[in-house]
C-alpha positions in Angstrom: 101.2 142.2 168.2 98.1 144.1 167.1 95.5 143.2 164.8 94.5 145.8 162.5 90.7 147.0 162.6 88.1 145.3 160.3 87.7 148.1 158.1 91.1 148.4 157.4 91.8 144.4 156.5 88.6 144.6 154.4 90.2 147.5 152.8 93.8 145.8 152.0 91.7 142.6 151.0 89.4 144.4 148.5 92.7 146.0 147.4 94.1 142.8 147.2 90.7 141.5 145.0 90.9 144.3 142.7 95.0 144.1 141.7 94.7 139.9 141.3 91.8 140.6 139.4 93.7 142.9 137.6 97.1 140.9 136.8 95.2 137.9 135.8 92.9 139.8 133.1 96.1 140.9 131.8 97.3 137.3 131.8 94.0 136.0 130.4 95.0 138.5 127.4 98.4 136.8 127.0 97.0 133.2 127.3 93.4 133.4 125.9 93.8 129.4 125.0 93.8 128.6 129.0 90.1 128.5 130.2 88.3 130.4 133.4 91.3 133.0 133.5 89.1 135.5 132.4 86.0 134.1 134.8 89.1 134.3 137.5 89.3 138.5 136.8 86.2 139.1 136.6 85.1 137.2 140.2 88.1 138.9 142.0 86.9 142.3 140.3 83.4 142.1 141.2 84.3 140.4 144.6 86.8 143.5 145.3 84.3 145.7 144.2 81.8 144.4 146.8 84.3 145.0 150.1 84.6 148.2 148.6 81.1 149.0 148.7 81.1 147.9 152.5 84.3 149.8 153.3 82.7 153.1 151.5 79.4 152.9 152.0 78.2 155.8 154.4 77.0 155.2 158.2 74.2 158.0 158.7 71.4 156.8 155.8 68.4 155.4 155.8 67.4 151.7 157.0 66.1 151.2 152.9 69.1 153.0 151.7 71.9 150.9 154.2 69.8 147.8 153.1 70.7 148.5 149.6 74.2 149.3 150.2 74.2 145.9 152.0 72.6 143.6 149.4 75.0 145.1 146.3 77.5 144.5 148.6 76.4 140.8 149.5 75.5 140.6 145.6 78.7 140.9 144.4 80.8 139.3 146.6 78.8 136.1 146.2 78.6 136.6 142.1 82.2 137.5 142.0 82.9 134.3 143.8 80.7 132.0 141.7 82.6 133.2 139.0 85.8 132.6 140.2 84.5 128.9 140.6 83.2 128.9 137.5 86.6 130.0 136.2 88.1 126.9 138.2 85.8 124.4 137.0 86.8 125.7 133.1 90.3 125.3 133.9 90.2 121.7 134.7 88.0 120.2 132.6 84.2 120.3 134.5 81.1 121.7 132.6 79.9 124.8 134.0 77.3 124.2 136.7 74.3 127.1 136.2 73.2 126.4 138.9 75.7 127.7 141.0 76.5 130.6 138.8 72.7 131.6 138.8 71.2 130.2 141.7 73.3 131.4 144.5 73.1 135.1 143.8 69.7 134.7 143.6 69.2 132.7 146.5 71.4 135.7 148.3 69.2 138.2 146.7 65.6 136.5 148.3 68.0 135.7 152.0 68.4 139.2 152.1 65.2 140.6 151.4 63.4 138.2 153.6 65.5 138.1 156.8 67.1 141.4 156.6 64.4 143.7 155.1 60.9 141.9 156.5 61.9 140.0 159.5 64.6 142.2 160.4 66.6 138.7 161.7 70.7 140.1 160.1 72.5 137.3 161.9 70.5 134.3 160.1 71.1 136.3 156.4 74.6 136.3 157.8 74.8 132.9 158.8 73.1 132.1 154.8 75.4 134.3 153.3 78.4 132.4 155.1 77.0 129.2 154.6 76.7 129.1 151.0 80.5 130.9 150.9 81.2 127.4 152.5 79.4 124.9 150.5 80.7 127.0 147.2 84.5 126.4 148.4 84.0 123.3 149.1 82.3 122.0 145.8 85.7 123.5 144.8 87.9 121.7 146.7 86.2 118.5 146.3 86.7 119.1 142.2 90.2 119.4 142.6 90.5 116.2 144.7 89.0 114.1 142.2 91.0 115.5 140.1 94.3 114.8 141.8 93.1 111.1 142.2 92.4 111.0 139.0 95.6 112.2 137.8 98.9 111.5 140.1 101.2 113.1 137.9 99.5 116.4 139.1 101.8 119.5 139.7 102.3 120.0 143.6 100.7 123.9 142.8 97.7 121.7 141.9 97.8 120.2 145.9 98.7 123.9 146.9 95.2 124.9 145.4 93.1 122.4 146.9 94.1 123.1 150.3 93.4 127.0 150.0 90.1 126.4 149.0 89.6 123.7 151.8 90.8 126.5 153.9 88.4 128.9 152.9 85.7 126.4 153.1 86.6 125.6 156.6 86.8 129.4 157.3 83.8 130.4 156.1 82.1 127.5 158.2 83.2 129.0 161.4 82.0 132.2 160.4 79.0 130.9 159.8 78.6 129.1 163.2 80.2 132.4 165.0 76.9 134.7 163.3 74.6 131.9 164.9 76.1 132.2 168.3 76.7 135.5 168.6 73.5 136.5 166.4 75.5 140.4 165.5 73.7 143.0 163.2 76.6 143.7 161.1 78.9 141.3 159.2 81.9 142.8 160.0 81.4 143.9 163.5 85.1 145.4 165.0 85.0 141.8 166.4 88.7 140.2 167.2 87.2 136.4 166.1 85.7 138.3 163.1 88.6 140.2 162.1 91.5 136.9 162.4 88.9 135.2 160.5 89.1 138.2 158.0 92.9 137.9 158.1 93.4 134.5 157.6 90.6 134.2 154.8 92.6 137.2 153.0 95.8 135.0 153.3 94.4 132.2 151.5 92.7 133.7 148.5 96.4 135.3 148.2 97.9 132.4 148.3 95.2 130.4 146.1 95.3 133.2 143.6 99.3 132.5 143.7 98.8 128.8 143.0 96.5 129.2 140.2 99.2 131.9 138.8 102.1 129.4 139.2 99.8 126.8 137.6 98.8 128.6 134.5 102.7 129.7 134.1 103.4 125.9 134.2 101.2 125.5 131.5 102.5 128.3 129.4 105.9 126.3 129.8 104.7 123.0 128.7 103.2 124.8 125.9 106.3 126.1 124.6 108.3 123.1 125.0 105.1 121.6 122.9 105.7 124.4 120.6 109.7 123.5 119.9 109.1 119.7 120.0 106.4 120.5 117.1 108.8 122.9 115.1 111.6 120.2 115.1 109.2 117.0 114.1 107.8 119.9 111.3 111.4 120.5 110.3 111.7 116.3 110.1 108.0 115.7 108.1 109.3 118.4 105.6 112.5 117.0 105.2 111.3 113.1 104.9 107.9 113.8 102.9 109.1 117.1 100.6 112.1 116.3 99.4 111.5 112.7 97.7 109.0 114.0 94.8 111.8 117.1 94.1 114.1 114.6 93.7 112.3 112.3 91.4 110.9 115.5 89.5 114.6 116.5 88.9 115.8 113.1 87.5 112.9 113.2 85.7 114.3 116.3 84.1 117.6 115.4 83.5 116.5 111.9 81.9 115.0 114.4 79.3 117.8 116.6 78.7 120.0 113.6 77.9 117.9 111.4 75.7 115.4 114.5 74.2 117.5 113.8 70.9 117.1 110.0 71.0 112.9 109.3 71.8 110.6 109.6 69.5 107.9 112.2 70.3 105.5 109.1 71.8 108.6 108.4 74.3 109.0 112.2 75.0 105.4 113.0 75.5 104.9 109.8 77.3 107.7 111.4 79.9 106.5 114.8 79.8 103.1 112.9 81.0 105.0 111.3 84.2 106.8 114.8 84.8 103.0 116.1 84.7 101.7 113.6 87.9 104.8 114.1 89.4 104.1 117.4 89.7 100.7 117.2 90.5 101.7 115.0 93.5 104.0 117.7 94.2 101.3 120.7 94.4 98.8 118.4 96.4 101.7 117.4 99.0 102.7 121.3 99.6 98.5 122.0 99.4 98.5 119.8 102.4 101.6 120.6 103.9 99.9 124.6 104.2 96.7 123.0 105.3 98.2 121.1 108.0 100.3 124.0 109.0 97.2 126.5 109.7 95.1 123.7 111.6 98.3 123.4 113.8 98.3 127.6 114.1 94.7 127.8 115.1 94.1 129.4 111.8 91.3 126.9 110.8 87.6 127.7 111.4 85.5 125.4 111.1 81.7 126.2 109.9 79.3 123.2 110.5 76.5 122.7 108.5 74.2 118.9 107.6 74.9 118.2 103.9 75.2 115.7 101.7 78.6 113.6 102.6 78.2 111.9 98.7 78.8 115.3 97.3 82.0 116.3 98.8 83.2 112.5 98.1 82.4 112.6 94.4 84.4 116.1 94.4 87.5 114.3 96.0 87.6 111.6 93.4 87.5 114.4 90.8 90.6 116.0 92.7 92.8 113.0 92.8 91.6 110.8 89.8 95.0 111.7 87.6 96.7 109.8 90.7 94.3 106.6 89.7 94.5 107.2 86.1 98.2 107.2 85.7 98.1 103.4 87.5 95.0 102.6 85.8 93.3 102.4 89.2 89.2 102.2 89.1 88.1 104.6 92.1 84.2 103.4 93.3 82.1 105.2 94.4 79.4 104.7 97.1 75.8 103.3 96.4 74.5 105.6 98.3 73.5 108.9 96.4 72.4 111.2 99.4 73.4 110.8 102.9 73.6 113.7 105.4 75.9 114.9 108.1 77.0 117.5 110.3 81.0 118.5 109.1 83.0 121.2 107.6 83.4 121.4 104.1 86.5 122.2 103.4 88.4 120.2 106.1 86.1 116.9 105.1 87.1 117.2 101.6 90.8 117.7 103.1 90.7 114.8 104.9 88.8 112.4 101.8 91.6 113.3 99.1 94.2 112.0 101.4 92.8 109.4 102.3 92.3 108.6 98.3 95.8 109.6 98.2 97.4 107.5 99.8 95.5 104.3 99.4 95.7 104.7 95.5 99.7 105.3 96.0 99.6 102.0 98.4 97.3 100.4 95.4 98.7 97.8 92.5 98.4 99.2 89.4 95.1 97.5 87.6 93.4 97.7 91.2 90.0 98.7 92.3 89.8 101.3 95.7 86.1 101.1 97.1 84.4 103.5 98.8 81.7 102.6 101.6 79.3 104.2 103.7 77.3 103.2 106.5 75.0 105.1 109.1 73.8 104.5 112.6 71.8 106.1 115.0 73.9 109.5 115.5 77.0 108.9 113.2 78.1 107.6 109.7 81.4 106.2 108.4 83.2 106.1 105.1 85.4 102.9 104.4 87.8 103.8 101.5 89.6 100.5 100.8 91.3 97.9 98.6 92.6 94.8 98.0 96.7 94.8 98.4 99.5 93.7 100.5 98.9 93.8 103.8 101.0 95.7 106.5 102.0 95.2 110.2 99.5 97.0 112.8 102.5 98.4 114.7 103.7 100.4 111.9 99.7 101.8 110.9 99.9 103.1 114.4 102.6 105.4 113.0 100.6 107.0 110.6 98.3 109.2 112.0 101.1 110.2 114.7 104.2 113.0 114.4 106.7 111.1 116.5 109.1 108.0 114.8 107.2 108.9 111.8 108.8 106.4 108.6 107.7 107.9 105.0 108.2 104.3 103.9 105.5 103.4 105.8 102.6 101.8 103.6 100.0 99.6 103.2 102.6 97.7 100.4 105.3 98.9 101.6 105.1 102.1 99.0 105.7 105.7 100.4 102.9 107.5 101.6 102.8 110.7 102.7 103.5 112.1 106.4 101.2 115.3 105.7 98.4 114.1 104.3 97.7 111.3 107.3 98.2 114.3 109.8 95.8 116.1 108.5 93.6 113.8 108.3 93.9 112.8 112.1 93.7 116.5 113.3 90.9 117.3 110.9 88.5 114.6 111.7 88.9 115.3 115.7 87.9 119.1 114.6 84.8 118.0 113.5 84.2 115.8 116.3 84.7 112.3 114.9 87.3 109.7 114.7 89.8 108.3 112.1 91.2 104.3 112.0 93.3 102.3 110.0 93.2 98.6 109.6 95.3 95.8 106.6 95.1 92.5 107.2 97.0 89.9 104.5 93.8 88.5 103.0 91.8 91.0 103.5 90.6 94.9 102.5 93.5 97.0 103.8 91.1 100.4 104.4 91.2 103.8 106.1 87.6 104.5 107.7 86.5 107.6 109.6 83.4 108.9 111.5 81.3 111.8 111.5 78.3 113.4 113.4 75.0 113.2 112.1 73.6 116.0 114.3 75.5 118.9 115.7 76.5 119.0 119.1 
């Protein structure tokens, strides 16, 4: 069997580069929500781009002018690789290491200059070039096995793509220990060791490239079946949490039509008044159903700014005090008259009115719902509480989550609703805190929830 020439695999493998970098900018198009795609075309771009510089790049020049052909190609084979790893470490989870991204180019940038262009020593800015190829795919690999030990449940595309990388790693070492015994002036000499080294390194980028495909396909998949399993729980809130305040607005109706001609007008406007709450519960439920529904669709954006958390509380109360009124509930507010942290607006005031919602609908009538506020170093919490019939801690766990949810559910057993609670769960993560729920028998039954002071 004969091996092709090294021009002509570096050709097919910067062909290679250029249509996987290709293909997975399309994907990254299709998918934006899946991180270091984009990173992923762009380093098999400018990687491709590099070989083709090499393969093109003319024979009869200058020694300044083939030492600039030589460091862009060097350049961007190196950048377009720390991308791709950058890429990697997005896509499962690692903060992006600068240091890498920047610091290798740059560190091929100064190898070349000083041993190709002043000490005229090619094999040892060869052997650097190789070398850092090496400790780059290896950082990589070793990522992915922590990751894989840190997760067993792990696709077997995930084990796939761990032992490419390995592979190139290990490649990329011999290469490195072949320019130091061998010492050649080009990189890609029409050497047999150099060109199987060539082919099998082309092999495995294919086939890690293939992995990462397969992987981010798998994703798609388990995002769809997410997307259906969220559709059919929607389809179950709406029915459980929508339909009982209809109901009760209907009878409500039809109790007028038949005794309109027996009550006195205090009895009819007295009813009229009920009809009026229940169709203010009504308008707040769908308000939150809509709210929910475009934090679920990505629809949200959230705009942080440090403000004053009493504010947006004392425009909540105003919001649900005809809930508190028609039970002759006494809503408190907090001591505190100025507080500041860093939330949204919007979603913050969300998440408060439900809160008050509920707990006032899970509230005696003649009862008192506090409101508290405490600070520490680098976050504050609001405590909205009261004093009522306790519930079981197994069935608070069901409130803030989709699955088994019971509308019945309640601090005193009373209905609460399934939107509201949702909201507030998804709301409070947005804007980087975290939401609890506690009821003890002889004790304050409360919903508390955290906020940043500072942004992050």
């Amino acid at each position: 069997m004969t091996i092709p020439d090294t021009h002509t695999l570096l050709l097919v493998f910067a062909t290679i580069k250029l249509l996987l970098g290709f293909l997975l900018y399309l994907l990254s198009s299709r998918v934006p929500h899946i991180k270091g795609i984009k990173l992923w075309a762009y380093g098999s771009l400018i990687t491709g781009l590099g070989f083709f510089i090499y393969v093109f790049s003319p024979y009869s020049v200058s020694a300044t002018l083939s030492f600039a052909y030589s460091l862009l190609q060097n350049l961007c084979i190196m950048l377009g690789e720390c991308l791709f790893f950058t890429g990697l470490q997005k896509f499962i989870g690692n903060p992006t290491k600068k240091s890498i991204l920047l610091g290798f180019p740059l560190f091929v940038v100064v190898n070349n200059i000083v041993f190709s262009l002043i000490f005229h020593c090619g094999w040892i800015s060869l052997f650097i070039n190789a070398f850092l190829l090496f400790v780059l795919y290896g950082i990589a690999a070793q990522e992915f096995s922590k990751k894989q030990q840190k997760f067993v449940q792990l696709p077997s595309s995930w084990k796939f793509i761990f032992y490419s990388l390995a592979s190139c790693a290990l490649l990329n070492l011999i290469r490195a220990i072949f320019y130091v015994i061998t010492k050649p002036i080009n990189s890609f000499e029409n050497n047999s060791i150099i060109t199987v080294l060539i082919l099998l390194t082309t092999i495995c980028v294919a086939l890690l490239t293939y992995d990462l495909i397969l992987v981010v396909m798998s994703s798609l998949n388990d995002n769809l079946t997410e997307e259906i399993e969220f559709k059919n729980r929607l389809y179950a809130v709406i029915a459980n949490d929508l339909r009982n305040p209809f109901e009760t607005y209907e009878n409500h109706v039809g109790v007028l039509k038949q005794s309109y001609n027996i009550w006195n007008s205090n009895q009819i406007k007295s009813w009229i008044y009920d009809m009026e709450n229940i169709s203010l519960d009504s308008r707040f439920l769908v308000e939150s159903l809509l709210s929910w529904c475009e934090c679920q669709l990505k629809q949200n954006r959230i705009y942080f700014n440090k403000q004053n958390i009493r504010e947006v509380i004392d425009t909540a109360i105003t919001h649900v005090q005809h809930l508190a009124v028609h039970k002759n509930i006494q809503i408190l507010a907090p001591e505190y008259t100025e507080i500041k942290a860093c939330f949204d607006t919007d979603t913050i005031r969300i998440v408060i009115e439900n809160l008050y919602a509920n707990i006032i609908q899970s509230t005696a009538s003649n009862g008192v719902v506090r409101t508290t506020i405490g600070c520490k170093t680098d976050k504050i919490g609001i405590i909205i509480s009261n004093k009522d019939i306790g519930a079981d801690a197994e069935e608070l766990d069901k409130l803030f989550e989709m699955k088994e949810r019971d509308s019945s559910v309640g601090f005193n057993s009373n209905k609460v609703s399934g939107f509201g609670l949702l909201i507030c769960k998804e709301f409070i993560e947005l804007n980087g805190g975290e939401i609890m729920t506690k009821s003890t028998a002889d004790a304050d039954n409360y919903f508390a929830f955290t906020l940043p002071l500072l942004s992050s």
